[in-house]
N, C-alpha and C positions, 0 to 999 in steps of 0.2 A: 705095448710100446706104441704111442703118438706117432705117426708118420708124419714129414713133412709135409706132405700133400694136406692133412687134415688142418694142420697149422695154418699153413698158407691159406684155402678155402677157408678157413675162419676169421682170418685175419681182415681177409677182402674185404668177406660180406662186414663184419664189423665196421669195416672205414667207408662202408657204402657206397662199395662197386655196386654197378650195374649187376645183375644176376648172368644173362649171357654174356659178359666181360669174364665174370668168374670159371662160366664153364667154357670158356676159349681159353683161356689162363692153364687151366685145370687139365685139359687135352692133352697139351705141350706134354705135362709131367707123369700124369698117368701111363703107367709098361714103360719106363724109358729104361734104355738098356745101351749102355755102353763095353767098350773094347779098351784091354792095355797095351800100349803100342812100346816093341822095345824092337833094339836091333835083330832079336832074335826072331821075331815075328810079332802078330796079333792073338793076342787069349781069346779064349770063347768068351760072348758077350754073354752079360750078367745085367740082372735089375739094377737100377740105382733107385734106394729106397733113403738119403739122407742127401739133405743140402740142394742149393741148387744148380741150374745149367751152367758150365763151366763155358765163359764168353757170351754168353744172352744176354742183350742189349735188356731184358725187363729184369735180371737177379739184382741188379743193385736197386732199382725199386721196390719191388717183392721183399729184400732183406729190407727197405728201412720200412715199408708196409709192418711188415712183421713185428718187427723192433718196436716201433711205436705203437700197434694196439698192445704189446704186454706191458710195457712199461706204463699205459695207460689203467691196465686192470690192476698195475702195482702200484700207484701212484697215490691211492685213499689210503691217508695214514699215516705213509712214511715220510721220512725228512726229507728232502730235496737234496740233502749232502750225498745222499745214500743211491741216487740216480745220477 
C-alpha cells in the first residue's frame, strides 16, 4: 500500500520544489497521530497514515500539488473529455 506521504514527497519533487522545502513539508506528516474527541472523552491517539492535515493552511495546496502531477502523468494519450 502507497502511503500518502510517498505520494505527496513525489508529487513535490515532481513540480520542482526545492528539496529542503520537501523535507519541511514532509516533517509536518511524518508519525502524525491524532485523537477522537466525543462527549464521552478522548481515544487513544493513533497514526494517521491517509489524507491530509485536517485545517493546514498547505492541504489545499498539497491536494492540488498532487492532483495536478497525476493527471499530468495521465495526460499522454487520453482525450481531454476524459479529464
Amino acid at each position: 500500500m502507497i502511503e500518502y506521504t510517498e505520494v505527496t514527497r513525489w508529487a513535490l519533487r515532481k513540480a520542482g520544489v526545492d528539496e529542503w522545502l520537501v523535507k519541511a513539508v514532509m516533517a509536518m506528516y511524518e508519525g502524525a497521530q491524532t485523537v477522537i474527541r466525543t462527549t464521552e472523552g478522548d481515544s487513544k491517539a493513533f497514526n494517521v497514515k491517509v489524507g491530509l492535515h485536517q485545517g493546514s493552511v498547505l492541504s489545499p495546496i498539497l491536494f492540488v500539488i498532487v492532483i495536478e502531477m497525476i493527471s499530468r502523468e495521465l495526460r499522454p494519450g487520453l482525450p481531454l473529455e476524459l479529464l
